[in-house]
PARO-979330 format. One record per residue: x, y, z of N, C-alpha, C in turn. Coordinates in nm, 3 decimals, decimal comma. Example, Ala and Ser with C-alpha at 12.3 -4.5 7.8 and 13.67 -1.06 7.14 Angstrom:
<atoms>
+---------+---------+---------+---------+---------+---------+---------+---------+---------+
:      nx :      ny :      nz :     cax :     cay :     caz :      cx :      cy :      cz :
+---------+---------+---------+---------+---------+---------+---------+---------+---------+
:   1,319 :  -0,569 :   0,780 :   1,230 :  -0,450 :   0,780 :   1,320 :  -0,330 :   0,780 :
:   1,285 :  -0,225 :   0,708 :   1,367 :  -0,106 :   0,714 :   1,290 :   0,003 :   0,787 :
+---------+---------+---------+---------+---------+---------+---------+---------+---------+
</atoms>
This chain:
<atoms>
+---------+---------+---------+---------+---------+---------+---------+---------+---------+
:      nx :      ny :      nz :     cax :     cay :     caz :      cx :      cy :      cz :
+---------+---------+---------+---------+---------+---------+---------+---------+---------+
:   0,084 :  -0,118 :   0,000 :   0,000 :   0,000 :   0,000 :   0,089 :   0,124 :   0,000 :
:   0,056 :   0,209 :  -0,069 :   0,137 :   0,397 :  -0,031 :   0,086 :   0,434 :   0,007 :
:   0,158 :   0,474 :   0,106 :   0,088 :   0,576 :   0,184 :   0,139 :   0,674 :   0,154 :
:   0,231 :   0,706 :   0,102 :   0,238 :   0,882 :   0,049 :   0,140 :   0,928 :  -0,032 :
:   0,047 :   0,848 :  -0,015 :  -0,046 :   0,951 :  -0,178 :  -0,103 :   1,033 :  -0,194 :
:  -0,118 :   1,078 :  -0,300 :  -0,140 :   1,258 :  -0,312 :  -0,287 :   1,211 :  -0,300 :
:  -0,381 :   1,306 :  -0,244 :  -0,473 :   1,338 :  -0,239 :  -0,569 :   1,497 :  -0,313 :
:  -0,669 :   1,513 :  -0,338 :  -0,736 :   1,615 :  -0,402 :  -0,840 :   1,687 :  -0,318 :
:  -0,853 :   1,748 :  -0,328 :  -1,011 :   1,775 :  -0,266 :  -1,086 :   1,860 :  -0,350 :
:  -1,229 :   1,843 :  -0,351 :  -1,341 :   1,888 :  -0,407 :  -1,335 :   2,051 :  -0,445 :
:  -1,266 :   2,111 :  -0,374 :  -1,243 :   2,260 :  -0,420 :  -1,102 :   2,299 :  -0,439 :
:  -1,009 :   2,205 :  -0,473 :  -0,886 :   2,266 :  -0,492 :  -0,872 :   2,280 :  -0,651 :
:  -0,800 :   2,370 :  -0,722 :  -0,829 :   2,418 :  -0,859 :  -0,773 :   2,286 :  -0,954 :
:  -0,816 :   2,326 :  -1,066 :  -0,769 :   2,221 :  -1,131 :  -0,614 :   2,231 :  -1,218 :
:  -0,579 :   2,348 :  -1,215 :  -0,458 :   2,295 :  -1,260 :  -0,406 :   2,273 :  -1,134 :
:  -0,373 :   2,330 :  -1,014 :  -0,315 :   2,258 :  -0,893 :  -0,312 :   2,112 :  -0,900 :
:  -0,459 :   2,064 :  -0,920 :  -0,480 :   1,899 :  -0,926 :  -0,371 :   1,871 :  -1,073 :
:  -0,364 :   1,901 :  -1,142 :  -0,337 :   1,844 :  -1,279 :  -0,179 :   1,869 :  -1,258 :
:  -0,139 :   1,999 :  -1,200 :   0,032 :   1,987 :  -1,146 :   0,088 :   1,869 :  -1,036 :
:  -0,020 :   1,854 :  -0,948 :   0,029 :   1,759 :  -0,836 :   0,018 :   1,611 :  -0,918 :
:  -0,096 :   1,605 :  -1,036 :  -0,085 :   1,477 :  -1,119 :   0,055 :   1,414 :  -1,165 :
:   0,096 :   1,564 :  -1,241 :   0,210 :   1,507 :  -1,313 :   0,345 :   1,516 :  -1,255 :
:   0,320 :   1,636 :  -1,175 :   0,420 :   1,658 :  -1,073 :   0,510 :   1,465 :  -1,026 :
:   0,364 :   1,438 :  -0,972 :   0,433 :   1,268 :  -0,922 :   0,411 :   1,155 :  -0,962 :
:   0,336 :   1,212 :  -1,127 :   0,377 :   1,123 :  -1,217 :   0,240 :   0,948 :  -1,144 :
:   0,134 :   1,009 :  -1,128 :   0,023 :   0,957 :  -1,099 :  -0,093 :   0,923 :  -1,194 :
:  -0,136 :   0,850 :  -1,216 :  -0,242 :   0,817 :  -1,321 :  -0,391 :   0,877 :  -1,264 :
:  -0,413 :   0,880 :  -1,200 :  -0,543 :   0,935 :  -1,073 :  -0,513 :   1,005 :  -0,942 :
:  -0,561 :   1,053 :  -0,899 :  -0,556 :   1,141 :  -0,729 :  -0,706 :   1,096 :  -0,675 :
:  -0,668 :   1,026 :  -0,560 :  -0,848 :   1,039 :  -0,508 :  -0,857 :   1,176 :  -0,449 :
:  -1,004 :   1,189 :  -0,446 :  -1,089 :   1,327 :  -0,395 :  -1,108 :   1,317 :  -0,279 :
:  -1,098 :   1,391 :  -0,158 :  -1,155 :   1,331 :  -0,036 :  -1,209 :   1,464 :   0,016 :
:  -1,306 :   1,445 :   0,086 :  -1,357 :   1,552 :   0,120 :  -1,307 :   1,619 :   0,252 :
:  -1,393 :   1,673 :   0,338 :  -1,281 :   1,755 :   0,485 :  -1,238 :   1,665 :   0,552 :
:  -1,305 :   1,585 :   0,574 :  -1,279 :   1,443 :   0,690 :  -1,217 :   1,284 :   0,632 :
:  -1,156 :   1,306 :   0,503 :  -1,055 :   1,237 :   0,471 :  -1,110 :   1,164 :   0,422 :
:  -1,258 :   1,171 :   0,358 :  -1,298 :   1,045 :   0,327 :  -1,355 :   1,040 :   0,171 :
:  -1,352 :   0,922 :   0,082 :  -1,367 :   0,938 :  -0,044 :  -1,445 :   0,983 :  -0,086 :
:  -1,468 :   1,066 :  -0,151 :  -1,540 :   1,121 :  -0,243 :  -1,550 :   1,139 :  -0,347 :
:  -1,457 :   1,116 :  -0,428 :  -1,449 :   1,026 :  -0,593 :  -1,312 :   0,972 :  -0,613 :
:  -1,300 :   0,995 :  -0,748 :  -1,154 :   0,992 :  -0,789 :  -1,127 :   1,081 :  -0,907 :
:  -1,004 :   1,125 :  -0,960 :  -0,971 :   1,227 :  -1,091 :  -0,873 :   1,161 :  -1,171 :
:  -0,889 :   1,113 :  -1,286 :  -0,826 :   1,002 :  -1,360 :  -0,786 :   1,110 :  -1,468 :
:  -0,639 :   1,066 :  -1,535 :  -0,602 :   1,162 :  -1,629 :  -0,697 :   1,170 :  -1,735 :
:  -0,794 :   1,087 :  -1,746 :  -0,897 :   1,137 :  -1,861 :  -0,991 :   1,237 :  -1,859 :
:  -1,018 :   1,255 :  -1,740 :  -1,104 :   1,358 :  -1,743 :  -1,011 :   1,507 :  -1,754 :
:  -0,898 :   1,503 :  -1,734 :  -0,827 :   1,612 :  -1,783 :  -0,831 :   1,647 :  -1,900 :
:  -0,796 :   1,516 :  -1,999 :  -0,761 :   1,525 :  -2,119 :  -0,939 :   1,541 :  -2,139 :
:  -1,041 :   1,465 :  -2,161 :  -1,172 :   1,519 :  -2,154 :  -1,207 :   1,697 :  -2,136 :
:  -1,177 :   1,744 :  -2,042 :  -1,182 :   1,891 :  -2,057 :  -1,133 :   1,979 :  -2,185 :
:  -1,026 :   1,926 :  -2,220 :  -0,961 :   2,054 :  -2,298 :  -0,978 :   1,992 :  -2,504 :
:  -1,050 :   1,870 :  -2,470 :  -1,061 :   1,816 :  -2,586 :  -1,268 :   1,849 :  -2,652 :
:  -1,241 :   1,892 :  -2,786 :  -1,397 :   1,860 :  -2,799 :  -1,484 :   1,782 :  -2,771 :
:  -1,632 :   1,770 :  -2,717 :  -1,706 :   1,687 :  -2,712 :  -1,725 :   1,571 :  -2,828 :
:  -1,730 :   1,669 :  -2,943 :  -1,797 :   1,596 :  -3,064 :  -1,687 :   1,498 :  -3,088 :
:  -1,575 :   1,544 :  -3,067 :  -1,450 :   1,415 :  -3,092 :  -1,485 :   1,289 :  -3,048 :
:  -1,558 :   1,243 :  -2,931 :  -1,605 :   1,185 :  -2,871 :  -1,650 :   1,011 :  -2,984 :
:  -1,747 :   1,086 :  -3,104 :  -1,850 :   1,043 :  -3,196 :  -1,678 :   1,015 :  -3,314 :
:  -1,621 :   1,050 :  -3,341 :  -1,518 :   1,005 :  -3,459 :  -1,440 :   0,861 :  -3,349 :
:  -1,377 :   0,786 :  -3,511 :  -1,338 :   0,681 :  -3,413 :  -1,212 :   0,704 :  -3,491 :
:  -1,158 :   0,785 :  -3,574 :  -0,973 :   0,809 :  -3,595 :  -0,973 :   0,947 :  -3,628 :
:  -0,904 :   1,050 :  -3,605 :  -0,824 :   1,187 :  -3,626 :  -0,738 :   1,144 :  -3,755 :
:  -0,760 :   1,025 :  -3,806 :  -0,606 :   0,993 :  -3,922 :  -0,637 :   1,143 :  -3,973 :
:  -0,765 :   1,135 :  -4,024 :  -0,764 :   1,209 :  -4,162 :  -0,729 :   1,358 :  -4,174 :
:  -0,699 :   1,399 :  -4,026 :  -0,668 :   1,542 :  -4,046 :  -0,567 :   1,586 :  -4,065 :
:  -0,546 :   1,711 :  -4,130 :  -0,371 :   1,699 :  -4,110 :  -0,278 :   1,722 :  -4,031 :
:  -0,165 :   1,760 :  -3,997 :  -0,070 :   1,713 :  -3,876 :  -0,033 :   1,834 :  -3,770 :
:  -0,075 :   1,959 :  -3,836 :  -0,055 :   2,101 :  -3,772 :  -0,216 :   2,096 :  -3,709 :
:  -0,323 :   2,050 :  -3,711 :  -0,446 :   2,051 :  -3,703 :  -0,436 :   2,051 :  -3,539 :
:  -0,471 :   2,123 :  -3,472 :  -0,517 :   2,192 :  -3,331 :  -0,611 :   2,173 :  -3,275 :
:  -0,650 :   2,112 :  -3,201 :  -0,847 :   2,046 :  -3,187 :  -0,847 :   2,087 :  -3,023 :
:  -0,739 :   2,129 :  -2,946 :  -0,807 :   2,173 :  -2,846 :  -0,905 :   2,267 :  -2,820 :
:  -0,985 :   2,266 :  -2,699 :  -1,054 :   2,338 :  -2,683 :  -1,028 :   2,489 :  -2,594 :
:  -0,971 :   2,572 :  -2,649 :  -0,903 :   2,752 :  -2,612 :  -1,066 :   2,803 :  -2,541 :
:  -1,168 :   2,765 :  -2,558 :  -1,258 :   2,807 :  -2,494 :  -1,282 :   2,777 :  -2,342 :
:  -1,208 :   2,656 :  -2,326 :  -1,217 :   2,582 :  -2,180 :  -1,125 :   2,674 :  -2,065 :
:  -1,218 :   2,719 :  -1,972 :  -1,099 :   2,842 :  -1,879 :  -1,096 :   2,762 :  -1,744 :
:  -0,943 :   2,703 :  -1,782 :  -0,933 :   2,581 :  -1,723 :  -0,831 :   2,637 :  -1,530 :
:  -0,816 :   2,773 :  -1,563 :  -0,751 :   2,842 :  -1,439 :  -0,887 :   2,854 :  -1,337 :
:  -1,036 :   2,868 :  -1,405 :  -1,136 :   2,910 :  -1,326 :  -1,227 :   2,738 :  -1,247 :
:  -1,147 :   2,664 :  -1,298 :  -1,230 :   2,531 :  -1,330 :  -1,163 :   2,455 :  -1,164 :
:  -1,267 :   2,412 :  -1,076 :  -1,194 :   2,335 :  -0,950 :  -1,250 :   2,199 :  -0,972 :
:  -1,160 :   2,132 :  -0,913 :  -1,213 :   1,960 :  -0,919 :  -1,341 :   1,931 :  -0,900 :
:  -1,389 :   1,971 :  -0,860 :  -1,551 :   1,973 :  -0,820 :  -1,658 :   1,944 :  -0,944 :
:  -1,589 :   2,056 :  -1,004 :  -1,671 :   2,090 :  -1,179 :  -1,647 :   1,968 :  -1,265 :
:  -1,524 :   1,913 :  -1,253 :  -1,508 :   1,804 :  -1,364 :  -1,518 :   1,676 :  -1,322 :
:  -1,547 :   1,697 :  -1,173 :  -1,564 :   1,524 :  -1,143 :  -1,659 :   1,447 :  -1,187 :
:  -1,683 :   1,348 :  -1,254 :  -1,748 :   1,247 :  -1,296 :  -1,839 :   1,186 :  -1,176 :
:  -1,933 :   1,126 :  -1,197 :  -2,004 :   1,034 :  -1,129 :  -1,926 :   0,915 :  -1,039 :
:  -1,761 :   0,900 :  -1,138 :  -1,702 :   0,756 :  -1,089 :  -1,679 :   0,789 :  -0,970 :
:  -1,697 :   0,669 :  -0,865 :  -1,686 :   0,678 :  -0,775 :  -1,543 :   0,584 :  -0,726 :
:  -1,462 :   0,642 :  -0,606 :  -1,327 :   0,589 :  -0,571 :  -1,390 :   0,434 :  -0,531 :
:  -1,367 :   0,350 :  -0,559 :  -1,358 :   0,247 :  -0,499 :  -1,285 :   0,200 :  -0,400 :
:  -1,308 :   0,142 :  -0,255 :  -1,201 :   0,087 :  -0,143 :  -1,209 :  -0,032 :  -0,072 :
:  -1,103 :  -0,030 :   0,016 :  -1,134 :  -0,182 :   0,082 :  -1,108 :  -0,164 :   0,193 :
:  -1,090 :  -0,214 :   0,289 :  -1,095 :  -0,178 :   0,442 :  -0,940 :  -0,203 :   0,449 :
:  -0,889 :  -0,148 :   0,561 :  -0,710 :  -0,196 :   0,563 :  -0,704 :  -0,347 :   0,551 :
:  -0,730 :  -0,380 :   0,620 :  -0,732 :  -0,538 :   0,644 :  -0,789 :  -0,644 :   0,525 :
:  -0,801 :  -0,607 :   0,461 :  -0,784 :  -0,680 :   0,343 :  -0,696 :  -0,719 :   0,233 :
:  -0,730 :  -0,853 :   0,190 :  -0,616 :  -0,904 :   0,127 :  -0,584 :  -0,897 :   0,028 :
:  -0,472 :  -0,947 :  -0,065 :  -0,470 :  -0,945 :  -0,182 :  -0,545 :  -1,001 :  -0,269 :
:  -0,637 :  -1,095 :  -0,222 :  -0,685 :  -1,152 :  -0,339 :  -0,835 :  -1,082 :  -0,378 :
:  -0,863 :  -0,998 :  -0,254 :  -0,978 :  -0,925 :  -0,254 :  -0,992 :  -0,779 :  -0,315 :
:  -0,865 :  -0,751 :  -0,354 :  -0,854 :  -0,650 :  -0,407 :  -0,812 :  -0,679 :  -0,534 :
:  -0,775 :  -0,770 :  -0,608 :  -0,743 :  -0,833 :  -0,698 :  -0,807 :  -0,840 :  -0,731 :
:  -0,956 :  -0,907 :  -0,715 :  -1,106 :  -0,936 :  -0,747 :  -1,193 :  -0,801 :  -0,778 :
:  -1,193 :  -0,721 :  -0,719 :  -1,224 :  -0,575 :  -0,719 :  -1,180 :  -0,499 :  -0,837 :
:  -1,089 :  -0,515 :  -0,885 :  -0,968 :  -0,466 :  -0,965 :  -1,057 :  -0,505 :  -1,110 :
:  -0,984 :  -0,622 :  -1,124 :  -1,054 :  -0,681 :  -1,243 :  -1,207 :  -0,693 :  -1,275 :
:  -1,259 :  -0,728 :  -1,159 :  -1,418 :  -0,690 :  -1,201 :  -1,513 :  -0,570 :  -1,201 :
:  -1,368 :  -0,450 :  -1,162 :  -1,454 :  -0,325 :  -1,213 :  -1,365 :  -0,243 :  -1,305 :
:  -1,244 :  -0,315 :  -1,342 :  -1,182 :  -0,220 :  -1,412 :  -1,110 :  -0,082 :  -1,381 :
:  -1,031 :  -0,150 :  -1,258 :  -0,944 :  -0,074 :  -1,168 :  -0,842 :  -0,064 :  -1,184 :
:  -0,782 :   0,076 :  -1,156 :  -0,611 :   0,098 :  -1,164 :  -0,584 :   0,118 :  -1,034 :
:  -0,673 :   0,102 :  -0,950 :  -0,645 :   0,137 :  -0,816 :  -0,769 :   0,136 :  -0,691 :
:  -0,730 :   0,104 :  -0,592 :  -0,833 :   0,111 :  -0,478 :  -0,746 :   0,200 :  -0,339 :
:  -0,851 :   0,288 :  -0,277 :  -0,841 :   0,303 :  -0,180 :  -0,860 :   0,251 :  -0,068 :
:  -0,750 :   0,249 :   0,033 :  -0,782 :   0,161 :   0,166 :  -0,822 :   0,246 :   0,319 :
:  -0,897 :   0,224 :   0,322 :  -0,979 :   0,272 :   0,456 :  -0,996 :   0,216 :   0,607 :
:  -0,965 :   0,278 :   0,629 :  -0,991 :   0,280 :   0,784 :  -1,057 :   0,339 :   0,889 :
:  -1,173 :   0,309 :   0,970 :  -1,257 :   0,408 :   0,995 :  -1,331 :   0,530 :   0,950 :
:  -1,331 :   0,506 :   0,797 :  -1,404 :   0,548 :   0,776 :  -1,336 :   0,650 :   0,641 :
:  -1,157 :   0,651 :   0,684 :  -1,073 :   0,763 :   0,599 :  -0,977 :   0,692 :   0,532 :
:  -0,964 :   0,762 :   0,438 :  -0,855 :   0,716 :   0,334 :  -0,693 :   0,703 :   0,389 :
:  -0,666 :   0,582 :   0,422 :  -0,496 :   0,586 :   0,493 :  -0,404 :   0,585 :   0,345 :
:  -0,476 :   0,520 :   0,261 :  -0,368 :   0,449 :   0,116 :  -0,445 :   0,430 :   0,008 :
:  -0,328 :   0,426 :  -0,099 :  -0,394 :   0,340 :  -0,218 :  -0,327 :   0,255 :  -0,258 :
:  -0,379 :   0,160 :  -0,312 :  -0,304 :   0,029 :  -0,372 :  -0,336 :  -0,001 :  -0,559 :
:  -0,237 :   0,052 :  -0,638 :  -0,247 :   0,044 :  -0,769 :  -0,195 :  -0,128 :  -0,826 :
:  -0,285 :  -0,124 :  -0,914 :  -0,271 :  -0,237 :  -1,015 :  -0,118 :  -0,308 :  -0,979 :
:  -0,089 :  -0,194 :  -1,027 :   0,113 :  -0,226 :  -1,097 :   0,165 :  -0,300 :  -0,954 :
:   0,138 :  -0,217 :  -0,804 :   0,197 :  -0,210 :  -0,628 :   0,149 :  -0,378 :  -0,619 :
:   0,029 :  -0,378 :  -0,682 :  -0,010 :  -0,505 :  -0,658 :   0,023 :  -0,677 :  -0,682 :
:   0,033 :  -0,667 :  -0,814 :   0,074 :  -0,714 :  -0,944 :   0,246 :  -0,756 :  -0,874 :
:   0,292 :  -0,684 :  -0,796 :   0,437 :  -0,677 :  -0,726 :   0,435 :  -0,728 :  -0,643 :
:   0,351 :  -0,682 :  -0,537 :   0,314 :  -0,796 :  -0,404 :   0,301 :  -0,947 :  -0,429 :
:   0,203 :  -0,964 :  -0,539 :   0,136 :  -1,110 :  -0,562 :   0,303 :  -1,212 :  -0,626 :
:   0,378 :  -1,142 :  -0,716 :   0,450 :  -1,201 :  -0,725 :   0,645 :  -1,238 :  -0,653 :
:   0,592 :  -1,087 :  -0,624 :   0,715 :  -1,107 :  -0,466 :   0,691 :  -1,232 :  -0,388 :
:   0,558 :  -1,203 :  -0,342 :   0,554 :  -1,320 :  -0,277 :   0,567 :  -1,454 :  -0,301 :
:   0,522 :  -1,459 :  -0,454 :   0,519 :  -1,603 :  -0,485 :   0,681 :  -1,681 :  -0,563 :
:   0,705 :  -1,541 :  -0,587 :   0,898 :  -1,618 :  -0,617 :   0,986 :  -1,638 :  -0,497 :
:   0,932 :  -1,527 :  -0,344 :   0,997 :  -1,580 :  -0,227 :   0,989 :  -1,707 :  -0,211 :
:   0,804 :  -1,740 :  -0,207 :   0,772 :  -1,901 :  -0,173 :   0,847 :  -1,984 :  -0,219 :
:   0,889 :  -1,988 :  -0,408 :   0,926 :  -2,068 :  -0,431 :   1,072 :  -2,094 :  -0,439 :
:   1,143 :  -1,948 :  -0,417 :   1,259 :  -2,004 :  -0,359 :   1,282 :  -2,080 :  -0,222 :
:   1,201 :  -2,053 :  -0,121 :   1,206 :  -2,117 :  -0,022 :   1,134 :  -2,275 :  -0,050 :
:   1,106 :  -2,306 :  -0,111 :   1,071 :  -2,415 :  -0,136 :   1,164 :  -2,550 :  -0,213 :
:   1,299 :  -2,451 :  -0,298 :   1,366 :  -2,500 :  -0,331 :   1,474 :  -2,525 :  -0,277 :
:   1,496 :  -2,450 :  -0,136 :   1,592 :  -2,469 :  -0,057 :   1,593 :  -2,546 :   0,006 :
+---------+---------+---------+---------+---------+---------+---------+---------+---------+
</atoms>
């Protein structure tokens, strides 16, 4: 689990959020509200979603345009814009501390997770990404089997 993780909150601006994104090089920031507790999540898509047209949405390739072609959206006043405004419906998904790997593993894959938050009483202590995970499961299982060969 990290526990260093950056966190967001519901009124902090959005490029702040989108500097602390890339700043540490994060795929998502959960949202938490005053009392530490989830309240969504902010996934680099909805960034890229903001500053991109809607209608782009409906095309399924850009091949055909040509290569100087500019499609952001200069109308989006993205200095006035706080996390609040662009959050999506998705909701952070979590698991209680005390849970295991295989339960979050399960979680993962059957909702199409890059990550869960872990809770404790109620507040966000950590998150545990795909990749952190994916590391655990097999740390552990090449320890086993070296110890098994010994």
């Amino acid at each position: 689990m990290e526990r260093d993780y950056i966190c967001v909150t519901p009124d902090m601006s959005v490029r702040e959020a989108a500097d602390l994104m890339t700043h540490h090089n994060r795929l998502l920031l959960p949202v938490v509200d005053s009392q530490c507790g989830a309240a969504g999540v902010l996934l680099e898509t909805d960034l890229l979603r903001l500053v991109l047209p809607k209608y782009l949405d409906s095309v399924a390739s850009l091949n055909f345009l040509p290569d100087a072609c500019d499609l952001f959206d200069v109308d989006v006043k993205i200095a006035d814009l706080t996390v609040k405004d662009i959050l999506s419906e998705r909701k952070l998904y979590t698991v209680e501390h005390d849970a295991g790997a295989a339960e979050m593993a399960h979680l993962m894959l059957n909702k199409g997770l890059s990550s869960v938050g872990v809770v404790k009483d109620g507040k966000i202590i950590g998150v545990v990404t795909r990749g952190s995970l994916v590391r655990h499961i097999y740390d552990q299982t090449f320890c086993q089997e070296e110890l098994e060969d010994s």
